[in-house]
C-alpha positions in Angstrom: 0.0 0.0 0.0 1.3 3.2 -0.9 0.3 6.4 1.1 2.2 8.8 3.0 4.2 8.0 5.9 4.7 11.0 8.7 8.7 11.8 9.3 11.3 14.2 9.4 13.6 13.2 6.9 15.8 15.1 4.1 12.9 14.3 1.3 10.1 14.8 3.8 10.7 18.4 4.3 11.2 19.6 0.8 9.0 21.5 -1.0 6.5 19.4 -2.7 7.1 21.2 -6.4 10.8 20.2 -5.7 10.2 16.7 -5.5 7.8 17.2 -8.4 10.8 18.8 -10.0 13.2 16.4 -9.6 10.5 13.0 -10.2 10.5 14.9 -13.8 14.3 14.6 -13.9 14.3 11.0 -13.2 11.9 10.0 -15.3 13.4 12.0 -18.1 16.6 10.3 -17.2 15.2 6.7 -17.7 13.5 7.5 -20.5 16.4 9.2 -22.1 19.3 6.6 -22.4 18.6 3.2 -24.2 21.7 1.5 -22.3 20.9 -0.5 -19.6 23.6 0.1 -17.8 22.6 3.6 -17.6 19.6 3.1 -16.3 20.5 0.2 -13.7 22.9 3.5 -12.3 20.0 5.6 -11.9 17.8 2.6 -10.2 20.6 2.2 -7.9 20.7 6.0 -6.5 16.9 6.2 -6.3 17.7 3.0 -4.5 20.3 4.7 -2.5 18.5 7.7 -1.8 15.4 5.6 0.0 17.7 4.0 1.8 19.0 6.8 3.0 16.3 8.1 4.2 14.9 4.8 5.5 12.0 4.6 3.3 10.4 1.3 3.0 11.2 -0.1 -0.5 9.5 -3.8 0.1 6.4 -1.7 -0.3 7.6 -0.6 -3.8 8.3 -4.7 -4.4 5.0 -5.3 -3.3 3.3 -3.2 -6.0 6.0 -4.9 -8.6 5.3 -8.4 -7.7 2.1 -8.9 -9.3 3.9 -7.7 -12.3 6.9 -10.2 -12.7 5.0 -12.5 -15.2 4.2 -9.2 -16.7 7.7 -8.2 -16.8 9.1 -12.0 -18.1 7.0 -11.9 -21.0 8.1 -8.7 -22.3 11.6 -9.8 -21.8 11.3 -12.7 -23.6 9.2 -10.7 -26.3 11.9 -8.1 -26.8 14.6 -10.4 -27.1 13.5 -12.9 -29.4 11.4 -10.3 -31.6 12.8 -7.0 -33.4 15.3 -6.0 -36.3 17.1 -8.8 -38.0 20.3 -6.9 -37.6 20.5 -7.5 -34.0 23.7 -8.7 -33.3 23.5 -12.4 -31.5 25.0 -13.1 -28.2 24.4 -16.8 -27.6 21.9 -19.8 -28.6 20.0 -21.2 -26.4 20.1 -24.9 -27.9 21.9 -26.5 -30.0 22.7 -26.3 -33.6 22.7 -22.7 -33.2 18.8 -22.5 -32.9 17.0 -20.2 -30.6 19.3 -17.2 -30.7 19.4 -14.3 -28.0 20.5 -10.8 -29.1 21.1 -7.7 -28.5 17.9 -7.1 -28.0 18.1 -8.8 -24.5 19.5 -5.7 -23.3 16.4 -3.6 -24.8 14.0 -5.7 -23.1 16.4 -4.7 -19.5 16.5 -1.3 -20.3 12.5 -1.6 -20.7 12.1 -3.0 -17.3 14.7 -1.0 -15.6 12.8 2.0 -17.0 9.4 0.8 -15.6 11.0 0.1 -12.3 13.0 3.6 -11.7 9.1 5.6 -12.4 7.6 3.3 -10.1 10.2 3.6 -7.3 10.6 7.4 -7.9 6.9 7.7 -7.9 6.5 5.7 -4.9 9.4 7.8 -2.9 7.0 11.0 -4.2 3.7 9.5 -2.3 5.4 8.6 0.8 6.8 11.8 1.9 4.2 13.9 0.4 1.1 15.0 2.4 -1.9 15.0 0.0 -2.3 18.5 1.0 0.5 19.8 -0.7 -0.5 17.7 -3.5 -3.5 20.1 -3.8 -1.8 23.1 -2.9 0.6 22.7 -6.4 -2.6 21.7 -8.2 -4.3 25.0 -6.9 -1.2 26.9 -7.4 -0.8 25.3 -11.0 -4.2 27.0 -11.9 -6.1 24.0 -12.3 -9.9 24.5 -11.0 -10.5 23.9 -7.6 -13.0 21.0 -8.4 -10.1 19.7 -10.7 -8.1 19.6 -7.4 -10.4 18.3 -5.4 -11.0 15.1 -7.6 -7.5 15.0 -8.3 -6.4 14.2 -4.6 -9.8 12.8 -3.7 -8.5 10.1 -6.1 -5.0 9.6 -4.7 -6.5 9.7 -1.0 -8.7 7.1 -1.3 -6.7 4.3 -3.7 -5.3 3.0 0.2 -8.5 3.5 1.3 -10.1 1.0 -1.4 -7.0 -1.4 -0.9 -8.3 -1.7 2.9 -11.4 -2.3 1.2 -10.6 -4.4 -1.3 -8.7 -6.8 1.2 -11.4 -7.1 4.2 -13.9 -7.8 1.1 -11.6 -10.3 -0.3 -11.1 -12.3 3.5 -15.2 -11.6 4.3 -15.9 -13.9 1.5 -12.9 -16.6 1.7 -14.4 -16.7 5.1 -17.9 -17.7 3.3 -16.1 -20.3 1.0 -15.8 -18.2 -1.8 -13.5 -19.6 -4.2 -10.9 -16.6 -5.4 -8.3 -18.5 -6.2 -9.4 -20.8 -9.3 -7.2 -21.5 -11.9 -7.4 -20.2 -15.7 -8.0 -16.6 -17.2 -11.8 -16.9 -16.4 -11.7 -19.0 -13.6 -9.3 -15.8 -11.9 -12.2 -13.5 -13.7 -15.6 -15.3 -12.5 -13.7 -16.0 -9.0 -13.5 -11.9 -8.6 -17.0 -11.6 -8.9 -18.3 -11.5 -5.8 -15.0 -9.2 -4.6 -16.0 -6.7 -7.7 -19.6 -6.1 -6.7 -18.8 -5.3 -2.9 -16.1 -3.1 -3.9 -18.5 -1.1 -6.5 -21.2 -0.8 -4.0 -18.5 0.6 -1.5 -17.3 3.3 -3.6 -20.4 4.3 -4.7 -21.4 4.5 -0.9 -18.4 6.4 0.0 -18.6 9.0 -3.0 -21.9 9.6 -1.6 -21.1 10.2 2.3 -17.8 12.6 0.8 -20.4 14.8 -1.2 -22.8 14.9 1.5 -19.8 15.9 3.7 -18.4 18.3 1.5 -21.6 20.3 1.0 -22.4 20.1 4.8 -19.5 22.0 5.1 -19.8 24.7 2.5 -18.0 23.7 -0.8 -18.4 25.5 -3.4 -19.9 28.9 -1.4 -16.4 30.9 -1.8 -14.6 31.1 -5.0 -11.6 32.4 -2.7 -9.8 29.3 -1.6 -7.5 29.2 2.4 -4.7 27.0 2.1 -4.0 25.1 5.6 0.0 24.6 4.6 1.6 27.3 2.6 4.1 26.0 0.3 7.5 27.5 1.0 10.8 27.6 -0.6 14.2 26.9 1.0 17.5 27.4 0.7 18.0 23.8 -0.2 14.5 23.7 -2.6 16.4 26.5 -5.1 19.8 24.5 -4.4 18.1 20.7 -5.8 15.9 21.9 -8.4 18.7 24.3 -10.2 20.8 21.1 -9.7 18.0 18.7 -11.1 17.6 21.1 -14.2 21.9 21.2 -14.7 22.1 17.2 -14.7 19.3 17.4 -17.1 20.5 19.6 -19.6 23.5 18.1 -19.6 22.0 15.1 -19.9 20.1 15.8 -22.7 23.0 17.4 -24.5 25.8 14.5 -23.7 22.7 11.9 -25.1 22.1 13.8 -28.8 25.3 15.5 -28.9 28.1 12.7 -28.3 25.5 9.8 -28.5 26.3 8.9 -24.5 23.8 5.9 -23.1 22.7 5.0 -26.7 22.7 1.3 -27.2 24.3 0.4 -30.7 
């Protein structure tokens, strides 16, 4: 589950349009350089940086573990599809049949991109109240109804993961069985979680409007913010520094070809 967890660390107390700032220059970064060993460098300091900080990353592997068949098959797609130029590395059998090329290292550089956006995205959440998430919406001149569905959404994906997992042991508890095998087995076994989980939401979008207009939303067009957004010293220190790596990134990339996989 990914929501935010309450410290005082070194990314907690940044500005949240800093860590905005510098999420872009990671994900620009992956999505730059087509060498995997690029990339596994920049997974490794986002790495570094959460463990710095002493973030929980099995959270992160939680969210990733559903994917690894996911994540498999495009490896083995990317590897044994593509150009016929592709210089081979090895054969898997005999007689020189069943050849693996260079597009092994694609299909890595695919997944280590995947992987850096959802750590990076998942340092973000955890040491970002939702309220500055709203503040930078409200600041970025979205409409305040915008905002408010904006980080009613992100609030309330835990929420429905609670939800979602009481559901699923109410009706294992019943004799419900979720865990039958084949596509449509998994599909008609979900059933009776699906329904629950609709009616729940639908429940809860109804009690948040009823709250929201009990206390007056919508009266004022003026909007109070209860945390002001500041900048520090260190906010103008890491994003001019997030926007120098960048640039040079960008200009060692198209320039003198850096990180490009040949």
């Amino acid at each position: 589950m990914i929501e935010y967890i309450q410290q005082k660390t070194a990314l907690h107390v940044l500005d949240a349009r800093t860590k905005l700032v510098l999420f872009a220059v990671v994900v620009l970064l992956a999505m730059l350089f087509s060498h995997p060993f690029c990339n596994l460098t920049i997974a490794l300091a986002v790495c570094l940086v959460a463990m710095v900080i002493r973030l929980p990353l099995s959270r992160t592997f939680k969210v990733l573990q559903p994917l690894l068949l996911v994540f498999l098959f495009i490896l083995v797609i990317t590897t044994f599809t593509g150009s016929a130029n592709a210089k081979v590395l090895f054969y898997l059998l005999p007689g020189r049949r069943l050849a693996v090329t260079t597009r092994l290292f694609t299909g890595i550089n695919f997944l280590l991109r995947i992987f850096i956006m959802v750590l990076a995205s998942t340092l973000l959440t955890l040491t970002t109240p939702i309220d500055d998430f709203l503040e930078v919406f409200k600041r970025s001149g979205l409409p305040h109804e915008v905002c408010i569905i904006l980080t009613t959404g992100l609030r309330f994906i835990p929420t429905m993961e609670k939800k979602m997992k009481s559901i699923l042991e109410a009706q294992r508890a019943r004799g419900a069985a979720i865990s039958d095998k084949g596509i449509v087995g998994q599909i008609r076994s979900y059933i009776p979680i699906m329904i629950p989980m609709l009616v729940n939401a639908i429940l809860m979008a109804n009690q948040l409007a009823i709250a929201m207009v009990n206390r007056g939303f919508g009266v004022y067009k003026q909007w109070t913010s209860w945390n002001e957004l500041k900048f520090r010293a260190m906010d103008y220190v890491l994003i001019i520094s997030g926007i120098l790596v960048a640039v040079i990134a960008v200009a060692a990339r198209f320039y003198y070809g850096f990180g490009v996989l040949n």
